[in-house]
PDB file of N, H, CA, C and O in Angstrom:
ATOM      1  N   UNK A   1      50.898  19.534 116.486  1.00  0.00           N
ATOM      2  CA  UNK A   1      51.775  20.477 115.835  1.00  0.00           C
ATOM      3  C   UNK A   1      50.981  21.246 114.783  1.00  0.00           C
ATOM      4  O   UNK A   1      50.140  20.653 114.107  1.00  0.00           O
ATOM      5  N   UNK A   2      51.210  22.486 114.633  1.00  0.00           N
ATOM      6  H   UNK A   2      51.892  22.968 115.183  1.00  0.00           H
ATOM      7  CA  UNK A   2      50.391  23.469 113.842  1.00  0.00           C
ATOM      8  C   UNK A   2      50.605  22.966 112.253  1.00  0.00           C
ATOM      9  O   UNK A   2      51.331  21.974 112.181  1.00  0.00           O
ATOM     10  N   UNK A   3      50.211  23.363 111.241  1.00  0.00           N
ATOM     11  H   UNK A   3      49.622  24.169 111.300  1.00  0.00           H
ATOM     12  CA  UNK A   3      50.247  23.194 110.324  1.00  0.00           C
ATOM     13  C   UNK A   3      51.283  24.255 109.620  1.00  0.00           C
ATOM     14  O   UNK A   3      51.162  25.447 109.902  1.00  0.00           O
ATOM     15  N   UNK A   4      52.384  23.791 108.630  1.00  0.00           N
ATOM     16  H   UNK A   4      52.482  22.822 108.400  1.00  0.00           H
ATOM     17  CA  UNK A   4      53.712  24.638 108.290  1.00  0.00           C
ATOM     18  C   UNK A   4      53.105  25.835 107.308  1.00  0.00           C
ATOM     19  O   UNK A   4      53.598  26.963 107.295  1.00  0.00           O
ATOM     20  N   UNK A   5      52.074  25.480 106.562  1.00  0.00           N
ATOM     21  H   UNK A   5      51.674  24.564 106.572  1.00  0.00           H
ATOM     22  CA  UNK A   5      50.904  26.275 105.342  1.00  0.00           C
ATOM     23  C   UNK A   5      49.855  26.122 105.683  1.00  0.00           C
ATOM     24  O   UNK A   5      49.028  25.231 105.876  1.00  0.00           O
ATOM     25  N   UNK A   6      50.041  27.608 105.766  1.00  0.00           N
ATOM     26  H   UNK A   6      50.712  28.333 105.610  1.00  0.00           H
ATOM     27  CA  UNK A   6      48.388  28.247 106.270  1.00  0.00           C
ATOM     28  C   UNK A   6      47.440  29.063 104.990  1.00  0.00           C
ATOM     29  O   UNK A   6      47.812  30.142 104.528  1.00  0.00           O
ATOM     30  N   UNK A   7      46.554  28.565 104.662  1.00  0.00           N
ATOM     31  H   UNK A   7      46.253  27.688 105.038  1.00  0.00           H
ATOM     32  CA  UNK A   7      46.112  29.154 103.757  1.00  0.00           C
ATOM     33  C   UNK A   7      44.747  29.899 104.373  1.00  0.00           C
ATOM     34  O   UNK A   7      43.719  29.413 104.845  1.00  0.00           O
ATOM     35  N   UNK A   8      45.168  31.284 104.170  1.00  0.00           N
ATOM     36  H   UNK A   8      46.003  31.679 103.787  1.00  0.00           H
ATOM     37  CA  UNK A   8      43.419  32.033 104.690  1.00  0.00           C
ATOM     38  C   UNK A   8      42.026  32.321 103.860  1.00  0.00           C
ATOM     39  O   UNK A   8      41.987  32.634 102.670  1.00  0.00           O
ATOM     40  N   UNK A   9      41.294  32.211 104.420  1.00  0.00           N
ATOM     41  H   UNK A   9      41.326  31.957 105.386  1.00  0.00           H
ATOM     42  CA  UNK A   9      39.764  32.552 103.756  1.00  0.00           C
ATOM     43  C   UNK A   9      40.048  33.759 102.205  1.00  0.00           C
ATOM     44  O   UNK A   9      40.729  34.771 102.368  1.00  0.00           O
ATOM     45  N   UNK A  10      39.646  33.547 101.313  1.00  0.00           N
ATOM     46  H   UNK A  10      39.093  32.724 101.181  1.00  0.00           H
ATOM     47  CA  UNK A  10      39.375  34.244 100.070  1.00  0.00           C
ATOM     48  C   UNK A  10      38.765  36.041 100.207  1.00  0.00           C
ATOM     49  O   UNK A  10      37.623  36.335 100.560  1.00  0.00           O
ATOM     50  N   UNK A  11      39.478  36.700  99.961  1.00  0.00           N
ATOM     51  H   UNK A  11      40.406  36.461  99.674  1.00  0.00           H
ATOM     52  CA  UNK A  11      38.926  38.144 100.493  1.00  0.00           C
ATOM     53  C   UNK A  11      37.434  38.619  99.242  1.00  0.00           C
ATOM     54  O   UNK A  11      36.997  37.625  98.662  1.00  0.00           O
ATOM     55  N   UNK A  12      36.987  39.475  99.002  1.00  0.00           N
ATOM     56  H   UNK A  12      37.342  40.283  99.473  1.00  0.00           H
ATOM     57  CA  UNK A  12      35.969  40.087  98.282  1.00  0.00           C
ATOM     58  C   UNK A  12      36.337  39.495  97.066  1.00  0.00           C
ATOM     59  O   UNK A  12      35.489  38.829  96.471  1.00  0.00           O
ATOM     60  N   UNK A  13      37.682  39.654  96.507  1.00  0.00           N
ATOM     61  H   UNK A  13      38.371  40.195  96.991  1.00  0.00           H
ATOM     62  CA  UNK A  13      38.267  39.634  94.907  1.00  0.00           C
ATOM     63  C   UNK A  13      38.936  37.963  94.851  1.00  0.00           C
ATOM     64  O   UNK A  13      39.350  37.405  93.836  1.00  0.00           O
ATOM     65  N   UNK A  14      38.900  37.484  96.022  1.00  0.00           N
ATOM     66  H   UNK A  14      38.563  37.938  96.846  1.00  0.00           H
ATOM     67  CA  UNK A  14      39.000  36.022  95.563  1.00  0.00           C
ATOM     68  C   UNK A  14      40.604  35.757  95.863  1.00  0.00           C
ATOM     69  O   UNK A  14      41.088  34.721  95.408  1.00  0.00           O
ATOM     70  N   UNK A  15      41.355  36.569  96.538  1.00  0.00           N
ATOM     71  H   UNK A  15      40.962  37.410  96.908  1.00  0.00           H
ATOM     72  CA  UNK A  15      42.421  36.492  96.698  1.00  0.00           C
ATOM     73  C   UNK A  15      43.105  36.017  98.760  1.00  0.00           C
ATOM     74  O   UNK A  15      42.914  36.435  99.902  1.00  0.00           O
ATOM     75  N   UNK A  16      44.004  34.812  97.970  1.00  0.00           N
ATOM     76  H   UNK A  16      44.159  34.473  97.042  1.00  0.00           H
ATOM     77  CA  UNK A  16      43.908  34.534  99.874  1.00  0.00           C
ATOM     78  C   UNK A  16      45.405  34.554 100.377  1.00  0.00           C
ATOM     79  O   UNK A  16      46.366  33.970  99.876  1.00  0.00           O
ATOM     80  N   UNK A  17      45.364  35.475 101.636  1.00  0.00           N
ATOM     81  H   UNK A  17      44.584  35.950 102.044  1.00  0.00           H
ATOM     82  CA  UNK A  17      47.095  34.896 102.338  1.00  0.00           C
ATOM     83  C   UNK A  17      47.426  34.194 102.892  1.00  0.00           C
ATOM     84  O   UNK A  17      46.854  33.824 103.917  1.00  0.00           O
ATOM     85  N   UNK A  18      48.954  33.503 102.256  1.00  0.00           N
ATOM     86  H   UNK A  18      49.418  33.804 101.423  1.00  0.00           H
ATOM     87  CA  UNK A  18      49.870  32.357 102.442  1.00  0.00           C
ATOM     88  C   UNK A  18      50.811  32.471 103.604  1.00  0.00           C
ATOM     89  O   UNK A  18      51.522  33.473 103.669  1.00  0.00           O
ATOM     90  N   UNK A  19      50.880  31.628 104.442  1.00  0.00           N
ATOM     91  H   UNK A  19      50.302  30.814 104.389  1.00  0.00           H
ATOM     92  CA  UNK A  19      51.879  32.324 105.796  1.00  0.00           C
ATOM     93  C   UNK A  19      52.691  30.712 105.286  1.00  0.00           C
ATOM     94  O   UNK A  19      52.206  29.691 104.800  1.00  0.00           O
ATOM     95  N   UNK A  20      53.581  30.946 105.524  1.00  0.00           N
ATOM     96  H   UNK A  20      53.975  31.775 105.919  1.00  0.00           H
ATOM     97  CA  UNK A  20      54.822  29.730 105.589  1.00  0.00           C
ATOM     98  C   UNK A  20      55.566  29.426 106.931  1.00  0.00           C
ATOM     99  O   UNK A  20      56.449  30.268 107.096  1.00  0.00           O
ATOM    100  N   UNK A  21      55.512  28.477 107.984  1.00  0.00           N
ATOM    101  H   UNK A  21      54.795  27.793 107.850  1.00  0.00           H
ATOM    102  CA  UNK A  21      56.139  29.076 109.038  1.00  0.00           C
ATOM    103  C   UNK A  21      55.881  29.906 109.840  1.00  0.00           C
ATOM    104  O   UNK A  21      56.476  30.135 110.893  1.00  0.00           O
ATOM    105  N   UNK A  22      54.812  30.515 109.329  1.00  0.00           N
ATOM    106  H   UNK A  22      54.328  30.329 108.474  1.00  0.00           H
ATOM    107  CA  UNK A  22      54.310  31.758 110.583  1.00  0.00           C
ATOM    108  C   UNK A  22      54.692  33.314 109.409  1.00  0.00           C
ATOM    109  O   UNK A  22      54.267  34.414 109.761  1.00  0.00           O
ATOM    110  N   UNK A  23      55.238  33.218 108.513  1.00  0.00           N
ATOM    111  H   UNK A  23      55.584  32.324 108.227  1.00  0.00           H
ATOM    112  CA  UNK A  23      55.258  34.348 107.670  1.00  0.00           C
ATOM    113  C   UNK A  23      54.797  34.205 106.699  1.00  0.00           C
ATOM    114  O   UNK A  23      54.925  33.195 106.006  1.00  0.00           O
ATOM    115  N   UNK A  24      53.939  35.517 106.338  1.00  0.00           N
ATOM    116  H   UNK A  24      53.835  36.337 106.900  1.00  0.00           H
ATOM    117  CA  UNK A  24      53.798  35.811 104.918  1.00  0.00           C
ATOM    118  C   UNK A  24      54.417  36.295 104.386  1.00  0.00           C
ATOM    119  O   UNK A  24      55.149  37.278 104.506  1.00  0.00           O
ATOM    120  N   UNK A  25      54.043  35.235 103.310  1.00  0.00           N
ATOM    121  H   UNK A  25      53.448  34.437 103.213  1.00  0.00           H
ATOM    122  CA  UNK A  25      54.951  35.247 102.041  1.00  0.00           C
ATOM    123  C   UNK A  25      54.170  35.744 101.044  1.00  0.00           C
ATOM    124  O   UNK A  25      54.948  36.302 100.270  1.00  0.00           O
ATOM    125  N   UNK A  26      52.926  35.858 100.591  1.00  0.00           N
ATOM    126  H   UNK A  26      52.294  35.404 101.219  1.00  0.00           H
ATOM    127  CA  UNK A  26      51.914  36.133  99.463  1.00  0.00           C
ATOM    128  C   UNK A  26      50.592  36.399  99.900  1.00  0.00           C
ATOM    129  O   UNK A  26      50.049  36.410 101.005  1.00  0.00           O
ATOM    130  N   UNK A  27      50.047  36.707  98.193  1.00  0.00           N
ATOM    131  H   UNK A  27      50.488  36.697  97.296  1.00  0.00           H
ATOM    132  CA  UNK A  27      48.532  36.823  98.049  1.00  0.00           C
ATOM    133  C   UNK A  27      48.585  34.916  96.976  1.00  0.00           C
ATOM    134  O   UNK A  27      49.529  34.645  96.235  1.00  0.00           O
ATOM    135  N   UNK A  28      47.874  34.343  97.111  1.00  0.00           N
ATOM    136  H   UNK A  28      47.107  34.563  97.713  1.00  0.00           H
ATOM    137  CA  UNK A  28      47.386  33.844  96.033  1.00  0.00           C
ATOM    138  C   UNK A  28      45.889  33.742  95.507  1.00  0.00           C
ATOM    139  O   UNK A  28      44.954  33.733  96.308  1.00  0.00           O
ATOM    140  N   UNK A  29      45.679  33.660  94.024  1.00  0.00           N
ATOM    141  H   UNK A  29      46.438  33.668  93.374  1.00  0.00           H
ATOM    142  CA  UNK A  29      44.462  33.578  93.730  1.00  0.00           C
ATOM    143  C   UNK A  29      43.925  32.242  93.278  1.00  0.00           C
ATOM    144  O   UNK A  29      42.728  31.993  93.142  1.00  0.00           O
ATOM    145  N   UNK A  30      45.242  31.136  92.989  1.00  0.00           N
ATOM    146  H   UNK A  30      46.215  31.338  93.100  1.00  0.00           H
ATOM    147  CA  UNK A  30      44.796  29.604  92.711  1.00  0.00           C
ATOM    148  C   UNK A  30      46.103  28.884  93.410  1.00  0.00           C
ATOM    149  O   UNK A  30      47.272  29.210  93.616  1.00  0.00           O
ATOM    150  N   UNK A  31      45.244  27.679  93.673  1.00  0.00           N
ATOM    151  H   UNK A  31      44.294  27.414  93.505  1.00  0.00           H
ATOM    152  CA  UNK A  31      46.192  26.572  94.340  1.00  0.00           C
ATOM    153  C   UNK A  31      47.838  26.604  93.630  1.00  0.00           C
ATOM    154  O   UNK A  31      48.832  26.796  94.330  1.00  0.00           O
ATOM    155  N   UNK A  32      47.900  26.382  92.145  1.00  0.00           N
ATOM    156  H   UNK A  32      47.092  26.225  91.576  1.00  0.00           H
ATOM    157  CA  UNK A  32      48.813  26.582  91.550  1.00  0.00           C
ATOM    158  C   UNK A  32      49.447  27.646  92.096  1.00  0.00           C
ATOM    159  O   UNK A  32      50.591  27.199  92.185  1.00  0.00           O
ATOM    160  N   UNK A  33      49.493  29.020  92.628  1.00  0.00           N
ATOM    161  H   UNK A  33      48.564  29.383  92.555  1.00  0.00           H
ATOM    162  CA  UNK A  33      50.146  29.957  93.473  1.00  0.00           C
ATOM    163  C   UNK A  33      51.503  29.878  93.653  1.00  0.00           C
ATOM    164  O   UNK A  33      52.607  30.086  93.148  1.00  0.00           O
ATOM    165  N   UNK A  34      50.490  29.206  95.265  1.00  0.00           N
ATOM    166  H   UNK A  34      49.594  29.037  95.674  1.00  0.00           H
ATOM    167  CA  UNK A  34      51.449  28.408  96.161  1.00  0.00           C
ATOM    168  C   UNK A  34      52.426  27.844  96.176  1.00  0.00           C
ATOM    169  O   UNK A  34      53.286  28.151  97.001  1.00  0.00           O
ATOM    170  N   UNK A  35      52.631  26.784  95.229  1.00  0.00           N
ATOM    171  H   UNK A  35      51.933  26.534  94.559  1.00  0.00           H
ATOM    172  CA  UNK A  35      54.259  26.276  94.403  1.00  0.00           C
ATOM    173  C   UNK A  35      55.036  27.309  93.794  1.00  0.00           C
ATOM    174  O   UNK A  35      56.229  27.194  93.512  1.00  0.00           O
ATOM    175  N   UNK A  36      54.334  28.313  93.599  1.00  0.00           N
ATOM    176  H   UNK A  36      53.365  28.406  93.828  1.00  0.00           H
ATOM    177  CA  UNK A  36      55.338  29.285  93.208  1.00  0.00           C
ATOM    178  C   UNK A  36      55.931  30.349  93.946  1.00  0.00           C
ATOM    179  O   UNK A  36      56.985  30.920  93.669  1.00  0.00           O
ATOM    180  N   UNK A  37      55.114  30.588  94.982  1.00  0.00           N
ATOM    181  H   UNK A  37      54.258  30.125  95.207  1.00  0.00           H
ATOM    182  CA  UNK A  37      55.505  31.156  96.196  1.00  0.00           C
ATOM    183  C   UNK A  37      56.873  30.418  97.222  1.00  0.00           C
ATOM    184  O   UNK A  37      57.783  31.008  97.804  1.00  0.00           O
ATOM    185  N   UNK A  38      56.508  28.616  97.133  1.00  0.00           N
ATOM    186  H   UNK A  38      55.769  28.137  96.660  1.00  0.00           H
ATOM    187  CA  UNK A  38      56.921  28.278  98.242  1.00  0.00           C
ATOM    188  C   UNK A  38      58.554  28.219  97.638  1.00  0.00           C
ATOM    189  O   UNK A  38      59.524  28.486  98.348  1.00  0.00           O
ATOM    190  N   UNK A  39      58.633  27.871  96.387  1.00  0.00           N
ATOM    191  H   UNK A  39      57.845  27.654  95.810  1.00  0.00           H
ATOM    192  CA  UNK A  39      59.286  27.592  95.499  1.00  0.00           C
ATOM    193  C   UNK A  39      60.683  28.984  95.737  1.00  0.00           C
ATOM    194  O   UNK A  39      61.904  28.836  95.765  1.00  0.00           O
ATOM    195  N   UNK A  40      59.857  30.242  95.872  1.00  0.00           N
ATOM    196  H   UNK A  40      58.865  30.362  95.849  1.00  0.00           H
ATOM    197  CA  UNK A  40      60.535  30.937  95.823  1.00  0.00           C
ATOM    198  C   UNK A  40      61.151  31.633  97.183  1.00  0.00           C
ATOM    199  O   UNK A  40      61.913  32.595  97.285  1.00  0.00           O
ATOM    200  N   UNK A  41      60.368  30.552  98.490  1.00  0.00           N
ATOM    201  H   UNK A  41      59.749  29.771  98.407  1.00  0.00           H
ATOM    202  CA  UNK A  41      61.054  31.050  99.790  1.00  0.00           C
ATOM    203  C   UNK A  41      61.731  29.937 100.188  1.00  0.00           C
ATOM    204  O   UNK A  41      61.934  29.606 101.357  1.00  0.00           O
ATOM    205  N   UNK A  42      62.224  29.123  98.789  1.00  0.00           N
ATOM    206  H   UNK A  42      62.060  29.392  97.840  1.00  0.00           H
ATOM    207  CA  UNK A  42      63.511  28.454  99.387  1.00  0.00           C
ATOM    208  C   UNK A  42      63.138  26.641  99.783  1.00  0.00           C
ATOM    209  O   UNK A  42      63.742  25.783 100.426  1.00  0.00           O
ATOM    210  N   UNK A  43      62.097  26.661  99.170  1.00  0.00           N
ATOM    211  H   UNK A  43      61.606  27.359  98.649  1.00  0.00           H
ATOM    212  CA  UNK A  43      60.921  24.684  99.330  1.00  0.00           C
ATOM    213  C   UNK A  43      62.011  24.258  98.295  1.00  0.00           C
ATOM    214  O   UNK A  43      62.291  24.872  97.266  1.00  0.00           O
ATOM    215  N   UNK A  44      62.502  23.257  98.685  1.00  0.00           N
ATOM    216  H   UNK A  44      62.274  22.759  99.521  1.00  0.00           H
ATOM    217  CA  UNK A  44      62.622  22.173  97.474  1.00  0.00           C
ATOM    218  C   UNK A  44      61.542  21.538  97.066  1.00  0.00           C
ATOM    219  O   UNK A  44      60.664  21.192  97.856  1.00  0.00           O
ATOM    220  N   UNK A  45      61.484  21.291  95.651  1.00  0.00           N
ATOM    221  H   UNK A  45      62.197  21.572  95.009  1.00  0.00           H
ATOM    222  CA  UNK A  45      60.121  20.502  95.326  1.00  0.00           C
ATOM    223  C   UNK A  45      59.044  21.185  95.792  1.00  0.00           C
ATOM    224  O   UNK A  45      58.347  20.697  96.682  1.00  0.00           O
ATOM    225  N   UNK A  46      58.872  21.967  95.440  1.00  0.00           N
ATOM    226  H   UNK A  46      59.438  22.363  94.717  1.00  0.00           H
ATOM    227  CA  UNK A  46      57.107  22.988  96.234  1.00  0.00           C
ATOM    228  C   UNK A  46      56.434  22.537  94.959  1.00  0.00           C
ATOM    229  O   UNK A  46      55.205  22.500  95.006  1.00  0.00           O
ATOM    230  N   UNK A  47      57.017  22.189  93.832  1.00  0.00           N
ATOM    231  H   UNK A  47      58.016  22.219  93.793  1.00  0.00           H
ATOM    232  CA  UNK A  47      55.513  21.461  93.252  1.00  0.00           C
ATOM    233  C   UNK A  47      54.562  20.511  93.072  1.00  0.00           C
ATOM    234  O   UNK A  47      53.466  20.361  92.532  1.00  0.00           O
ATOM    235  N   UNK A  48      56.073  19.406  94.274  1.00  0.00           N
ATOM    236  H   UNK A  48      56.964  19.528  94.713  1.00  0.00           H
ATOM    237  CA  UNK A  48      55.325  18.575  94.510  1.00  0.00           C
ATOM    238  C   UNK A  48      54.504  18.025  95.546  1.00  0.00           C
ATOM    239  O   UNK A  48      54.144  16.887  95.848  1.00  0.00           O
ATOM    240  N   UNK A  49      54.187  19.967  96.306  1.00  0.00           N
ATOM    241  H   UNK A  49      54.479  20.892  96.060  1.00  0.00           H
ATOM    242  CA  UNK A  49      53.782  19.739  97.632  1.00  0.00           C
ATOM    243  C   UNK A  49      52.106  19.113  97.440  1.00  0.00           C
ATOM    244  O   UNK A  49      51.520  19.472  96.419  1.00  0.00           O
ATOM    245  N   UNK A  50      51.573  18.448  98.146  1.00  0.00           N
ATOM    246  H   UNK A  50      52.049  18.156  98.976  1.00  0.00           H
ATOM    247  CA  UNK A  50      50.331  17.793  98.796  1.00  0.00           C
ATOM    248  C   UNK A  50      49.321  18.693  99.257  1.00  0.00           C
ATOM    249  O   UNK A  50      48.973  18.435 100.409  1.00  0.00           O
ATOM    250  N   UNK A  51      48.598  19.898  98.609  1.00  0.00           N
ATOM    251  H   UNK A  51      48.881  20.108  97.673  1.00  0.00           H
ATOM    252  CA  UNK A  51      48.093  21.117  99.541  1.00  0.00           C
ATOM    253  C   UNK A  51      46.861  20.031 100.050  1.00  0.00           C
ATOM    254  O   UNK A  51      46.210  20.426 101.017  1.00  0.00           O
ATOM    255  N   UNK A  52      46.498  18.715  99.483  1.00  0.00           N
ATOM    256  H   UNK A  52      47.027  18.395  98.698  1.00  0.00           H
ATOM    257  CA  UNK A  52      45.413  17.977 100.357  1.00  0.00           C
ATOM    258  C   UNK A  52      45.762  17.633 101.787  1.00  0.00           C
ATOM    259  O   UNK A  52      44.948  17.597 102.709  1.00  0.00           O
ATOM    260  N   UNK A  53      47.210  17.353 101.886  1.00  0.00           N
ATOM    261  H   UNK A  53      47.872  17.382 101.136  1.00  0.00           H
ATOM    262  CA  UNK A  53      47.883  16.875 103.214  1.00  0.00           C
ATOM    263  C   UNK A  53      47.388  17.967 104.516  1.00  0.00           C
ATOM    264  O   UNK A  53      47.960  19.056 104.478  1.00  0.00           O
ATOM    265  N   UNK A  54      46.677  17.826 105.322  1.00  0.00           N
ATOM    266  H   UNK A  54      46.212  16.941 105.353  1.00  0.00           H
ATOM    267  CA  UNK A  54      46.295  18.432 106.666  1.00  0.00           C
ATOM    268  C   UNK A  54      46.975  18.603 107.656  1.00  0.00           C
ATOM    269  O   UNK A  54      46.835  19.392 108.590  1.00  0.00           O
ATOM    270  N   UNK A  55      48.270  17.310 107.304  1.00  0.00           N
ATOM    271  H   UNK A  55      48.384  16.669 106.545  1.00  0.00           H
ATOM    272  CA  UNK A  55      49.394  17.645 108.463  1.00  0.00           C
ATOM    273  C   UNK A  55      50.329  19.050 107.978  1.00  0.00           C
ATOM    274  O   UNK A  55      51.152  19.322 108.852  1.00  0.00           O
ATOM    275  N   UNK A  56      50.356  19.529 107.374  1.00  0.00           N
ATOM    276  H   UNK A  56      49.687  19.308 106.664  1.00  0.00           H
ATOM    277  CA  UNK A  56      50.876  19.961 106.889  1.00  0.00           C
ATOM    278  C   UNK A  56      50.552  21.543 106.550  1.00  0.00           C
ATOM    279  O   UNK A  56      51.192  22.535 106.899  1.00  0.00           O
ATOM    280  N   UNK A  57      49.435  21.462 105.811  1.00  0.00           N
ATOM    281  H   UNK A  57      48.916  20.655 105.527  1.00  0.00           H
ATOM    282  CA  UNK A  57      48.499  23.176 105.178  1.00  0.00           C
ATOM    283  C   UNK A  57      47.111  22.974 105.710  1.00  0.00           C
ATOM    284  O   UNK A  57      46.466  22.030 105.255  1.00  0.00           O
ATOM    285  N   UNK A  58      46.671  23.616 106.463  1.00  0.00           N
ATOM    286  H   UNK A  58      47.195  24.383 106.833  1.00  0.00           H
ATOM    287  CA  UNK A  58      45.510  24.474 106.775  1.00  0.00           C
ATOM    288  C   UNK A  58      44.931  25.501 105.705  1.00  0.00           C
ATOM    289  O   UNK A  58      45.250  26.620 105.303  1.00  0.00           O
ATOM    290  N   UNK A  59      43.862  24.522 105.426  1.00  0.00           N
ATOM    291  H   UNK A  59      43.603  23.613 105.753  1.00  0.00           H
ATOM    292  CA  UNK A  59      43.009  25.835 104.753  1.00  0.00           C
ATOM    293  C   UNK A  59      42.017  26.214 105.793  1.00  0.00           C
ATOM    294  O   UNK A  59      41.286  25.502 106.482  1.00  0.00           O
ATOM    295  N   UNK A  60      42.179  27.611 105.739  1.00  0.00           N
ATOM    296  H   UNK A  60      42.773  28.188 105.179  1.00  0.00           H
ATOM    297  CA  UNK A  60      40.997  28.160 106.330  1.00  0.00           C
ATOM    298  C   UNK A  60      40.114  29.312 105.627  1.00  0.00           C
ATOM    299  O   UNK A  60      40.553  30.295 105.031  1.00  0.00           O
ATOM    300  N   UNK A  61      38.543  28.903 105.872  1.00  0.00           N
ATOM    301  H   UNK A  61      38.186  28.105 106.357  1.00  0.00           H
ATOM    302  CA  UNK A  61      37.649  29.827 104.824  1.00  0.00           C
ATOM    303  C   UNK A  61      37.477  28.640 103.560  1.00  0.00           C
ATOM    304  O   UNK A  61      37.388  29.072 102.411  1.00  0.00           O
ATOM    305  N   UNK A  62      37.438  27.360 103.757  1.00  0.00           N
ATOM    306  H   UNK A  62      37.510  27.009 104.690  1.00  0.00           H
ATOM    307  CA  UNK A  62      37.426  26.486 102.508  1.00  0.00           C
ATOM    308  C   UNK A  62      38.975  26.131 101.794  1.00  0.00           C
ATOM    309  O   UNK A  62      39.985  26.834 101.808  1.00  0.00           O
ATOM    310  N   UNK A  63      38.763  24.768 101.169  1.00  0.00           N
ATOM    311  H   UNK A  63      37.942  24.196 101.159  1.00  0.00           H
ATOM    312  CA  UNK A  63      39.470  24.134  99.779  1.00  0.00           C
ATOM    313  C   UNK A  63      40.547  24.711  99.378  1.00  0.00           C
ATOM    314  O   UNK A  63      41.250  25.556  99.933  1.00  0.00           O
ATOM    315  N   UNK A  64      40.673  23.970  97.920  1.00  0.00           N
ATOM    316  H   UNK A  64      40.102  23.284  97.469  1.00  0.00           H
ATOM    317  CA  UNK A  64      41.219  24.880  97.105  1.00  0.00           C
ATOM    318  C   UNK A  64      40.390  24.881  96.340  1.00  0.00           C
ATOM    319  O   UNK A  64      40.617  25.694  95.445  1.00  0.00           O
ATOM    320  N   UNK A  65      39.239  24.206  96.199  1.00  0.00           N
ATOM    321  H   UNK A  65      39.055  23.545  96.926  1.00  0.00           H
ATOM    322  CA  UNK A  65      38.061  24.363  95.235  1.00  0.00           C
ATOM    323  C   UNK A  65      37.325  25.868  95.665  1.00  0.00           C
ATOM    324  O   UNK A  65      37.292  26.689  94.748  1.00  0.00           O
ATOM    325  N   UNK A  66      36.920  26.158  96.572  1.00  0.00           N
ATOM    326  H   UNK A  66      36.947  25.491  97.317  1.00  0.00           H
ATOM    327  CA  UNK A  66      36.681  27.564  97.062  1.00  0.00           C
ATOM    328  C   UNK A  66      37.060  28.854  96.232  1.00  0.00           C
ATOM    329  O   UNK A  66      36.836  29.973  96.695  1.00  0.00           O
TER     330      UNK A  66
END
């Protein structure tokens, strides 16, 4: 099963897009973001999401250390 958060590679300025489900929803520029994004398409608890969890978010292009 695909992963529900997709996080893409970092563009020139350091900024990466968030697909939720297959949509984007954002730009983010830090992990912290993301909870605020997911937060706002309706996640319960998006702050206490796991962006380490693999079942789950795909990073691609690196981390969140990246």
């Amino acid at each position: 099963m695909p992963a529900r958060l997709v996080i893409y590679p970092p563009d020139e300025n350091g900024w990466r897009r968030v697909r939720w489900d297959g949509t984007a929803i954002a730009v983010a520029h830090k992990p912290s973001d993301i909870a605020v994004f997911l937060s706002a398409a309706g996640m319960d608890n998006a702050e206490d999401l796991d962006l380490a969890d693999s079942d789950l978010v795909e990073w691609r292009g690196g981390g969140p250390e990246t």
